[in-house]
VOBA-1610 file (N, C-alpha, C; in pm, whole numbers, padded with zeros to 5 digits, always signed):
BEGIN
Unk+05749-11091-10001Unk+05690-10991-10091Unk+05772-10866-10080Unk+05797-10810-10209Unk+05874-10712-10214Unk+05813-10537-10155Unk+05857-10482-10084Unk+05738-10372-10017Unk+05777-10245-10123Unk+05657-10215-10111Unk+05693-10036-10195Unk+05824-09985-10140Unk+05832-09906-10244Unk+05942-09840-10191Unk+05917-09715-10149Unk+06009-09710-10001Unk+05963-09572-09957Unk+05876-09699-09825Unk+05874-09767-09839Unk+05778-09818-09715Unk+05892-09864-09568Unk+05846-09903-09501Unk+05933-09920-09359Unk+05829-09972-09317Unk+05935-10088-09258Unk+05863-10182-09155Unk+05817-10121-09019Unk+05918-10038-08995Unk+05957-09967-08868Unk+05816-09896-08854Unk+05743-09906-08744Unk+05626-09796-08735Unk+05686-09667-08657Unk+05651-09605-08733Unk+05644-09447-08697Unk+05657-09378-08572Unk+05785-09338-08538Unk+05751-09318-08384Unk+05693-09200-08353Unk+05605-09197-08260Unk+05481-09110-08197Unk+05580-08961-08224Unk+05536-08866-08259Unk+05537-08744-08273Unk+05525-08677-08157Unk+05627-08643-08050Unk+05600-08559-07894Unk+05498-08442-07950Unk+05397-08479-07884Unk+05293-08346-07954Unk+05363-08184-07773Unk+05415-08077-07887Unk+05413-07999-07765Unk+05270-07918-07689Unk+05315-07908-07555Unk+05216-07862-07482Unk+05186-07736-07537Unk+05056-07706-07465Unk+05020-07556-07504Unk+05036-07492-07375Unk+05049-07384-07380Unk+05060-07292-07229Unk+04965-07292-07184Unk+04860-07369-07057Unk+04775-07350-07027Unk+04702-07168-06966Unk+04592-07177-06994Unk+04536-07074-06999Unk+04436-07025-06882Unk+04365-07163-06839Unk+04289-07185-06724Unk+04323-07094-06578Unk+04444-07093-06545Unk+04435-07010-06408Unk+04442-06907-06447Unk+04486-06809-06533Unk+04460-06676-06559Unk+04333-06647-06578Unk+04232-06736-06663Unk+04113-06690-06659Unk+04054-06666-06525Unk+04113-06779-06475Unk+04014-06783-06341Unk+04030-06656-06255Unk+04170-06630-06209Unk+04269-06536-06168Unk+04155-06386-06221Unk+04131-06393-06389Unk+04106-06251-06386Unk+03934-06284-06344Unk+03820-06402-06340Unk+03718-06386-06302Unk+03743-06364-06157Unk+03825-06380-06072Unk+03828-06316-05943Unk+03819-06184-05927Unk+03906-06135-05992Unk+03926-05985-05992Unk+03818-05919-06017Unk+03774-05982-06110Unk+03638-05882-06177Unk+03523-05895-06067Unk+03522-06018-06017Unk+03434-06072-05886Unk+03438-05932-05806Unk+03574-05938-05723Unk+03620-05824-05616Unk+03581-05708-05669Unk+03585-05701-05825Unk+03613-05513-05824Unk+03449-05468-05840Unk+03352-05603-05899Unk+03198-05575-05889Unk+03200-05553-05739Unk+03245-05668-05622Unk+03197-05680-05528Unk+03247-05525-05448Unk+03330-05466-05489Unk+03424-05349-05391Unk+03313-05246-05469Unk+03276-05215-05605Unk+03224-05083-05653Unk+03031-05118-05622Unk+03021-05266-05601Unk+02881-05221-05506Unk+02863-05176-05373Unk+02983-05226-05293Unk+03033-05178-05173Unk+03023-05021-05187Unk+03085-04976-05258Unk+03118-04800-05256Unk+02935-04758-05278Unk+02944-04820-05408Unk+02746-04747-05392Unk+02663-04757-05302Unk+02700-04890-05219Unk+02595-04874-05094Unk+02638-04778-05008Unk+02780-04806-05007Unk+02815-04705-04885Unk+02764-04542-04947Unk+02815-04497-05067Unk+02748-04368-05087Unk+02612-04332-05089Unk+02524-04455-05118Unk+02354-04420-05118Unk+02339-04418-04953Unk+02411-04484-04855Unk+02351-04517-04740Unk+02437-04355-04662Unk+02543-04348-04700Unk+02596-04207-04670Unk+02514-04055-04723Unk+02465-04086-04819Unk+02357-03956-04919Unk+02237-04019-04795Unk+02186-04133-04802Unk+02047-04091-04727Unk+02045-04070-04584Unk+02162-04140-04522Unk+02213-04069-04344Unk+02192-03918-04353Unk+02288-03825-04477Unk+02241-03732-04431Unk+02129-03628-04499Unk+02014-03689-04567Unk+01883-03648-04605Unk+01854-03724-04440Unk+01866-03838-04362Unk+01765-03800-04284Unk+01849-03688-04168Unk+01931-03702-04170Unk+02012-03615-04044Unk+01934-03461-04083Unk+01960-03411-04200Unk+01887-03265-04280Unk+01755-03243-04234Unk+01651-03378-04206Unk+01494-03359-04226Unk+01468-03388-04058Unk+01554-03445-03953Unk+01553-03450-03845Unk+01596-03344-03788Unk+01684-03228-03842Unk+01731-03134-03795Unk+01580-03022-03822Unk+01537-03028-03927Unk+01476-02952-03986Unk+01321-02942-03889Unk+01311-03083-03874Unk+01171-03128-03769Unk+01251-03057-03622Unk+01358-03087-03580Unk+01352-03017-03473Unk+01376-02901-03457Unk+01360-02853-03576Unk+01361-02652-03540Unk+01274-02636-03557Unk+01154-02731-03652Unk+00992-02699-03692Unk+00893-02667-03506Unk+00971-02770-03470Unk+00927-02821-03361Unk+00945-02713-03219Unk+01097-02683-03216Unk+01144-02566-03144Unk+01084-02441-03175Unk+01047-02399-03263Unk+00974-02262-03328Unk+00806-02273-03297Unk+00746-02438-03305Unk+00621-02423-03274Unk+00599-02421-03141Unk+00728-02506-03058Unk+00669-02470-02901Unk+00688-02359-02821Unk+00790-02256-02880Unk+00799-02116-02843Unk+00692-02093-02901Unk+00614-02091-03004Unk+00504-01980-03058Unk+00379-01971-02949Unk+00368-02156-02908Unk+00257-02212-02845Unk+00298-02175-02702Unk+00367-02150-02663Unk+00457-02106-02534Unk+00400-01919-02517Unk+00433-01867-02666Unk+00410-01730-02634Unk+00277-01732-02652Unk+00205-01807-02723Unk+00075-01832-02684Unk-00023-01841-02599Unk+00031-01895-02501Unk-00040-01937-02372Unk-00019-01859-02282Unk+00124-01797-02286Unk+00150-01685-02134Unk+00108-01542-02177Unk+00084-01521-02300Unk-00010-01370-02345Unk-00129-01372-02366Unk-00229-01499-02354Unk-00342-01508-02441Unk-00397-01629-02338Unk-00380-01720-02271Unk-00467-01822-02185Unk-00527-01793-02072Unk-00624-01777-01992Unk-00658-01725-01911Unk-00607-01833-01759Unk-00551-01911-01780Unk-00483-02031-01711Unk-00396-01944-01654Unk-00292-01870-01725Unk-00201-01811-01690Unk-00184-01632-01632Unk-00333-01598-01605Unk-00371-01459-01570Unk-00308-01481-01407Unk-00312-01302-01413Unk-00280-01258-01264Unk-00448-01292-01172Unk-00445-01379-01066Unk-00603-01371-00973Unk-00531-01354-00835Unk-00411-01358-00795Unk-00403-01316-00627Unk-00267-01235-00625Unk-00288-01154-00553Unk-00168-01026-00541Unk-00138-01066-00400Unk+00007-01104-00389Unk+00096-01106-00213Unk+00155-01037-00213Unk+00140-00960-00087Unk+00213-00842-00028Unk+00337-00848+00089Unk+00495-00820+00051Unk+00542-00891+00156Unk+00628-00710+00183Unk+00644-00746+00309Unk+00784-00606+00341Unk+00669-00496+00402Unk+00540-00498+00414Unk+00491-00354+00488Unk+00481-00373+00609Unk+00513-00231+00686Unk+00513-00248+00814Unk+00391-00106+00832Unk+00400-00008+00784Unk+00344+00134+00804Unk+00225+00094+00726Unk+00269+00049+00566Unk+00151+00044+00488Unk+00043-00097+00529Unk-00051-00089+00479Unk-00186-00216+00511Unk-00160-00291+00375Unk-00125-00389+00371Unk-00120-00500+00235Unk-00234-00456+00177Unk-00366-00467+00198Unk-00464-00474+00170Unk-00523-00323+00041Unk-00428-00223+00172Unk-00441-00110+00025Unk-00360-00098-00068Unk-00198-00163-00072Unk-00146-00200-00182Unk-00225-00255-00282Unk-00249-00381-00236Unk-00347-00456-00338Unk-00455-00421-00396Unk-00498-00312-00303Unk-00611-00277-00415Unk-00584-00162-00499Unk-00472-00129-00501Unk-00383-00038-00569Unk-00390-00117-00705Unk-00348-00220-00705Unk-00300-00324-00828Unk-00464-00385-00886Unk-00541-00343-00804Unk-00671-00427-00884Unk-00666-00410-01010Unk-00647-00279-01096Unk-00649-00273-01223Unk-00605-00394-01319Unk-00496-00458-01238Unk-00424-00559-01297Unk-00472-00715-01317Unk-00567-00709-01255Unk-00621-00834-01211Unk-00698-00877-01365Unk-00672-01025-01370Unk-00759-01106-01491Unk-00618-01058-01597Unk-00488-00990-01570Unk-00410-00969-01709Unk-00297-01128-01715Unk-00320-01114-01831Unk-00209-01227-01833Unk-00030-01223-01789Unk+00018-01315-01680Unk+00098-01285-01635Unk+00234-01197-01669Unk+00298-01210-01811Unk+00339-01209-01928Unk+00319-01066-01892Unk+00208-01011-01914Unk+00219-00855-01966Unk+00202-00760-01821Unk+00232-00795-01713Unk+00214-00745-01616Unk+00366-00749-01580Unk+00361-00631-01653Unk+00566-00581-01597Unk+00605-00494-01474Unk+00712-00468-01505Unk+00736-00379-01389Unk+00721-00253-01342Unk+00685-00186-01507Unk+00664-00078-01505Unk+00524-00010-01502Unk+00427-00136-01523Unk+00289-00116-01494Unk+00305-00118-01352Unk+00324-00233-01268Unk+00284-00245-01143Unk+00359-00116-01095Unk+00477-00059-01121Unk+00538+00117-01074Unk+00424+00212-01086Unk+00368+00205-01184Unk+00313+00294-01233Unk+00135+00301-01124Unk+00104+00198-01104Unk+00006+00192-01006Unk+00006+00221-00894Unk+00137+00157-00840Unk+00152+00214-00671Unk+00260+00362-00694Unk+00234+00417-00787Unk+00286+00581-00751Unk+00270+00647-00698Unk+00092+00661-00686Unk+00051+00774-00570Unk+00095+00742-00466Unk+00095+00599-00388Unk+00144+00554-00245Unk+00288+00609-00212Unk+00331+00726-00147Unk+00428+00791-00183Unk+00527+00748-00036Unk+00479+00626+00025Unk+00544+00574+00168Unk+00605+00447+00100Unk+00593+00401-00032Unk+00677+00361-00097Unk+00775+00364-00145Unk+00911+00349-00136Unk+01050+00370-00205Unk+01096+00307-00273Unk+01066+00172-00292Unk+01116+00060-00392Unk+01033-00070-00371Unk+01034-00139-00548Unk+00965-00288-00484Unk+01003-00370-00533Unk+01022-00468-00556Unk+01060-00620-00636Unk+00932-00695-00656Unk+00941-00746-00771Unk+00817-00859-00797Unk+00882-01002-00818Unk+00783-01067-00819Unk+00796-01241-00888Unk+00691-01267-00900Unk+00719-01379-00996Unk+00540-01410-01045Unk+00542-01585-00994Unk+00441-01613-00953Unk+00439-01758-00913Unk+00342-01815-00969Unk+00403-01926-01105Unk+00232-01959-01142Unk+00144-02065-01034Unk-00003-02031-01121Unk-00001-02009-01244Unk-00067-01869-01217Unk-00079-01804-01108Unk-00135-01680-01121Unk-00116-01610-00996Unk-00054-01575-00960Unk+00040-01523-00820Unk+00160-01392-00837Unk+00060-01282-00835Unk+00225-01190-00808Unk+00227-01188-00704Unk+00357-01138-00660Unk+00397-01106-00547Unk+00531-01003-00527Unk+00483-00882-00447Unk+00522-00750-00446Unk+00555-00731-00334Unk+00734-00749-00332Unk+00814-00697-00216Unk+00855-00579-00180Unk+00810-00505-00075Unk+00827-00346-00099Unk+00890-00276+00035Unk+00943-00184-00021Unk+01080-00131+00080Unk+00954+00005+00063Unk+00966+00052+00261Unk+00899+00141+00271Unk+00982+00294+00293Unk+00991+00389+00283Unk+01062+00506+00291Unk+01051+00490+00439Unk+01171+00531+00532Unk+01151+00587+00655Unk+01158+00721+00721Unk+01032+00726+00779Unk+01016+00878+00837Unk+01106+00948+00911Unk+01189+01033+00926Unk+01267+01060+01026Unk+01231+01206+01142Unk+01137+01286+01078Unk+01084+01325+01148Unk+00995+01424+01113Unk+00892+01508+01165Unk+00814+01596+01087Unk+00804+01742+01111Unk+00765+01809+01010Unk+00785+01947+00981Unk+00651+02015+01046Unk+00660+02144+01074Unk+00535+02244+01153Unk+00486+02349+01045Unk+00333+02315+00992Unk+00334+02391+00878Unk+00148+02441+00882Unk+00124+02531+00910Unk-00022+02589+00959Unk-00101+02500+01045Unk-00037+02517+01134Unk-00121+02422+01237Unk-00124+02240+01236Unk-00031+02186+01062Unk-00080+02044+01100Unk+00077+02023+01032Unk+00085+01879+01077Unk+00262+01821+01092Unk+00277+01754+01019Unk+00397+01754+00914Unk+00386+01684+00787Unk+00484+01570+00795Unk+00485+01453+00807Unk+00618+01355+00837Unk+00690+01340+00704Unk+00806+01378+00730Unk+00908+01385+00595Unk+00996+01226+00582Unk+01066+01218+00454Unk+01198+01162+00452Unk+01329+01189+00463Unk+01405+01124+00473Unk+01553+01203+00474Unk+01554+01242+00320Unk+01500+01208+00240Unk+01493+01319+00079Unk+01373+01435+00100Unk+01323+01435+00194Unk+01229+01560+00200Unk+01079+01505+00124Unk+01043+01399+00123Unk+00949+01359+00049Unk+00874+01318+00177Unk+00718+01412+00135Unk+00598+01457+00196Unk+00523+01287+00243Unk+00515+01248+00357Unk+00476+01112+00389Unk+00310+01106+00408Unk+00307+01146+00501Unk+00173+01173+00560Unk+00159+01291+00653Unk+00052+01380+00608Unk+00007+01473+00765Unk-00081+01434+00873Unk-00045+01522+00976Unk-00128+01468+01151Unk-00130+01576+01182Unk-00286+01625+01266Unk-00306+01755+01312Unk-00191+01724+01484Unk-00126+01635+01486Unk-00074+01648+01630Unk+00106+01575+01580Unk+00196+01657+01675Unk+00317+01633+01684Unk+00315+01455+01672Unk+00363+01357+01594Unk+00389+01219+01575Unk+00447+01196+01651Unk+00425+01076+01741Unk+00482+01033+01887Unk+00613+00909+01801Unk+00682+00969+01875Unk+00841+00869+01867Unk+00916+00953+01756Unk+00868+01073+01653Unk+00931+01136+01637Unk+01012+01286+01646Unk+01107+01336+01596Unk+01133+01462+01630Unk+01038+01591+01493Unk+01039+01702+01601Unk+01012+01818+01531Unk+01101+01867+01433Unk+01135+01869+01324Unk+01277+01945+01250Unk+01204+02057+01184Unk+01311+02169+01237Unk+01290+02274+01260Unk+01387+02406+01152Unk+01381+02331+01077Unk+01385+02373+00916Unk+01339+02301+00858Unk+01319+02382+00702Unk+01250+02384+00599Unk+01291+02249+00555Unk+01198+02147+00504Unk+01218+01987+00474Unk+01252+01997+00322Unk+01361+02042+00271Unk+01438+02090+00160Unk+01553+02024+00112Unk+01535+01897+00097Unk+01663+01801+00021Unk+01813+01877-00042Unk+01787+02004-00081Unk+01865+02059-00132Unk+01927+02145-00080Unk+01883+02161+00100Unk+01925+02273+00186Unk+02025+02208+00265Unk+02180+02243+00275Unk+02259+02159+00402Unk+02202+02166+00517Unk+02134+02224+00595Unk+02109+02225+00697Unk+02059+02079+00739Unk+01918+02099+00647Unk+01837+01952+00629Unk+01919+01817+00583Unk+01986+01849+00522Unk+02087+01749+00462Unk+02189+01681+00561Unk+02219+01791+00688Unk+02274+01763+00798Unk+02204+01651+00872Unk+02076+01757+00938Unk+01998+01665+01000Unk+01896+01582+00965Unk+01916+01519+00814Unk+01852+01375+00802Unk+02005+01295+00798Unk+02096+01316+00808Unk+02194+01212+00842Unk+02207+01225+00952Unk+02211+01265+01056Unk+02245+01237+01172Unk+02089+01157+01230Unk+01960+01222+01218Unk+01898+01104+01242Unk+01856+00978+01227Unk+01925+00973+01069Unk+01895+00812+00992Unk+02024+00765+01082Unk+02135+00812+01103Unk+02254+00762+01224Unk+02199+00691+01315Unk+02089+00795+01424Unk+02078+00788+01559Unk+02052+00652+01534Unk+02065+00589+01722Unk+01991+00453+01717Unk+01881+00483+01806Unk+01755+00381+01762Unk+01623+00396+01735Unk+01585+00447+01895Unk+01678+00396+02014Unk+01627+00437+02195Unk+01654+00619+02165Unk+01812+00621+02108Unk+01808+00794+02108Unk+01737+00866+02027Unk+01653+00793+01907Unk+01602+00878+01818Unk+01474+00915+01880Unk+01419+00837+01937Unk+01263+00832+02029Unk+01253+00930+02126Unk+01426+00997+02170Unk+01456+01062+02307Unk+01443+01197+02195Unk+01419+01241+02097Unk+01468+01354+02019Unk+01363+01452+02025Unk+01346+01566+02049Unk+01212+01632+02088Unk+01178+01751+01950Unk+01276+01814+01930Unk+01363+01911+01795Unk+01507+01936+01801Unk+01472+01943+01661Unk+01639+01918+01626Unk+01667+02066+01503Unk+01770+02100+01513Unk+01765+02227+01390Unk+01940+02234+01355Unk+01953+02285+01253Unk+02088+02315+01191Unk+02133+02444+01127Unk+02209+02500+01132Unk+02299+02625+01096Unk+02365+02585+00985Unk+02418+02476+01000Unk+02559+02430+00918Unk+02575+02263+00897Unk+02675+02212+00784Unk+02655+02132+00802Unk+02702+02035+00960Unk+02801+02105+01022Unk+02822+02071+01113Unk+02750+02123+01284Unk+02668+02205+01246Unk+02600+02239+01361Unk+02485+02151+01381Unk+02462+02060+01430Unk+02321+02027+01470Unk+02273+01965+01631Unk+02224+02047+01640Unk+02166+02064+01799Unk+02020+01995+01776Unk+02004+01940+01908Unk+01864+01890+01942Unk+01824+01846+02072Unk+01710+01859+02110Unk+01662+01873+02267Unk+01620+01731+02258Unk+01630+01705+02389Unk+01576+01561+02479Unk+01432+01617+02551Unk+01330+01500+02494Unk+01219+01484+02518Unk+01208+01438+02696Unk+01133+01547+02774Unk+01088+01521+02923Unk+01208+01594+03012Unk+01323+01631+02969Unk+01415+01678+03023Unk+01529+01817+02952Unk+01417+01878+02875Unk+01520+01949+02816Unk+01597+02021+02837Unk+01674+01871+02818Unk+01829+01886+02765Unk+01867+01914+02636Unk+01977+01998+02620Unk+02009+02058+02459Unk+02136+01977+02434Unk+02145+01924+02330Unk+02266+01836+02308Unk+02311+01889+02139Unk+02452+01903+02176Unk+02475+02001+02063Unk+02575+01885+02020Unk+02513+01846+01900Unk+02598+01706+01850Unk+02678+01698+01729Unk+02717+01873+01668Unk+02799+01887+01568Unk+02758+01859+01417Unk+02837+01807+01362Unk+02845+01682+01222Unk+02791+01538+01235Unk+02739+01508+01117Unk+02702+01339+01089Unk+02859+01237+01150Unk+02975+01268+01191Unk+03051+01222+01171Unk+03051+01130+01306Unk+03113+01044+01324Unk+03152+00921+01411Unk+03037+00878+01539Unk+02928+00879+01470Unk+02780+00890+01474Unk+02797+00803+01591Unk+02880+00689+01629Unk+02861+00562+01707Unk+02890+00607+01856Unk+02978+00712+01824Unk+03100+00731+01947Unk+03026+00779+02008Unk+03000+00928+01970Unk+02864+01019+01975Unk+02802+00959+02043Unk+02668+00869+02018Unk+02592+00801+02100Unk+02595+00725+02199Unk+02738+00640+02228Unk+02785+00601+02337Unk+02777+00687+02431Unk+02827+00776+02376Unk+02910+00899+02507Unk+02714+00983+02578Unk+02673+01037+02485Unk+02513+01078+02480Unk+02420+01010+02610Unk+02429+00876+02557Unk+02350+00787+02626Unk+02413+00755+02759Unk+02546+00778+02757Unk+02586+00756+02968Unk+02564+00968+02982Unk+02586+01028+02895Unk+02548+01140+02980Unk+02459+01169+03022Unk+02361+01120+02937Unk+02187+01160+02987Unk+02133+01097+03120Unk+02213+00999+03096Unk+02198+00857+03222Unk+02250+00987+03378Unk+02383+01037+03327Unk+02425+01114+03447Unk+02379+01254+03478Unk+02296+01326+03386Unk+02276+01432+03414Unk+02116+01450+03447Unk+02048+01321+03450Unk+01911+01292+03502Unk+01839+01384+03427Unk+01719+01453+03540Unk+01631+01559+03407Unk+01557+01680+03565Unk+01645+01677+03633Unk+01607+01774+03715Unk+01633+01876+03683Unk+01753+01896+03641Unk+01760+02043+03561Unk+01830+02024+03455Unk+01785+02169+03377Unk+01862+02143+03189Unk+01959+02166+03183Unk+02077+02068+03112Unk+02207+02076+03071Unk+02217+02109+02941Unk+02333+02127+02906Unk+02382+02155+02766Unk+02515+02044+02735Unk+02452+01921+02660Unk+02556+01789+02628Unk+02586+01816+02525Unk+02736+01828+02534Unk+02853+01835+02419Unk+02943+01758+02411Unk+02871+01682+02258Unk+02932+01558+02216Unk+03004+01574+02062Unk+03036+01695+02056Unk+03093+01734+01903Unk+03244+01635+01887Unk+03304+01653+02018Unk+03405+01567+02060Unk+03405+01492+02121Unk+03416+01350+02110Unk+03329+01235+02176Unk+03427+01224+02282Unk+03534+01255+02275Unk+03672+01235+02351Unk+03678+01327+02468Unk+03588+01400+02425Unk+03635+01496+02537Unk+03468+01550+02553Unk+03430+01519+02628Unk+03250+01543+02677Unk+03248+01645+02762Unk+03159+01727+02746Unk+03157+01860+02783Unk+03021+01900+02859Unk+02937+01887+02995Unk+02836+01916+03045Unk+02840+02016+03117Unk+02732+02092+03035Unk+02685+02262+03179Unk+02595+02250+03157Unk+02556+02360+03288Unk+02431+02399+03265Unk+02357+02505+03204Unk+02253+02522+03188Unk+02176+02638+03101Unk+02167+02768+03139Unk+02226+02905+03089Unk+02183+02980+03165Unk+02313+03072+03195
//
């Protein structure tokens, strides 16, 4: 049979179909990315919400502990001005030797039932003022209700002759106590008890000097100058003319073997102005 024309026996050979550029790993490639960059920008928001609320609480924890610091000072000044827990009820007396604890303290009764807090220093001054054998004091408070008043007493050095009754002074001239009779263990000073007079000014340094066996030996004592000061020995008067406050130690060394040598049978005149060179006569 005759075939069309235009026909072929020959079948058709297959047509190489070309590939297409696959597309598949780039998609995938960019659903990764997009994966990471959701997964990295929820990352950042947590981290910034969890960073914003760290410090709202750090802000409201700071805030509670100053609420807190401010209420326990208030409740603090509360209690030591205003609780009766914390009042003054026992007064200790430490450092008297002349004075009686007992009349200190009742010096301070006024104070008693105050809250510790307001019992300063200048109240408790102000109470023991009249006590004029006082010179200085220190306090502490011990709770929950305990002062306690350490007190330095002025020392007497000797007393003044003034209408018949004897006034015991300080080396500042401050009026201690009077006695209708000469005070045993101290001397007569025999000027005016005048802080502002050299004389006196002399002889309260040389007796705050003396040591306490020669001060006891002192019967009267008087001054011209600052360097003149003379004074008699009690049971033996002896006149001991002891100059100036100056090398106060030597002085008394030398004093105390002379008296030793010149006994008390009869009165000498001990001159210790120069410790170096000791000088004994007699009176007369």
């Amino acid at each position: 049979m005759d075939r069309p024309e235009g026909f072929s026996s020959q079948k058709p050979s297959p047509t190489k179909s070309r590939r297409q550029p696959s597309v598949a790993p780039r998609t995938q490639t960019t659903k990764r990315e997009q994966k990471a960059a959701t997964a990295a920008r929820v990352r950042a928001e947590k981290q910034e919400l969890n960073s914003f609320t760290h410090a709202s609480r750090l802000r409201k924890r700071r805030w509670a502990l100053s609420l807190g610091s401010v209420g326990a000072l208030l409740g603090g000044v509360v209690l030591l001005t205003l609780s009766p827990a914390l009042s003054l009820q026992t007064v200790v007396i430490e450092g008297a030797e002349r004075l009686e604890p007992g009349d200190i303290a009742e010096a301070l009764n006024p104070l008693q039932g105050e809250p510790l807090a307001r019992v300063s220093t200048e109240r408790v001054g102000a109470a023991l003022a009249p006590i004029t054998l006082i010179q200085a004091f220190e306090t502490r408070i011990v709770p929950p209700g305990t002062l306690v008043v350490t007190i330095s007493e002025r020392k007497p050095i000797g007393a003044v002759s003034s209408n018949s009754t004897y006034t015991v002074v300080d080396a500042a001239g401050v009026e201690l106590w009077d006695t209708p009779a000469p005070p045993s263990g101290l001397p007569l000073i025999l000027v005016a008890a005048d802080a502002e007079s050299p004389s006196f000014i002399s002889i309260s340094r040389v007796l705050l000097a003396l040591p306490e066996e020669l001060l006891t030996q002192v019967e009267g004592v008087t001054a011209t100058t600052l360097d003149d000061v003379r004074f008699t020995i009690r049971g033996a008067s002896h006149e001991v003319v002891w100059g100036s406050s100056d090398r106060v130690r030597e002085k008394a060394r030398v004093l105390t073997a002379a008296l030793r040598a010149a006994g008390s049978d009869t009165s000498q005149i001990i001159d210790v102005t120069t410790p170096d060179s000791l000088v004994i006569r007699s009176k007369g």
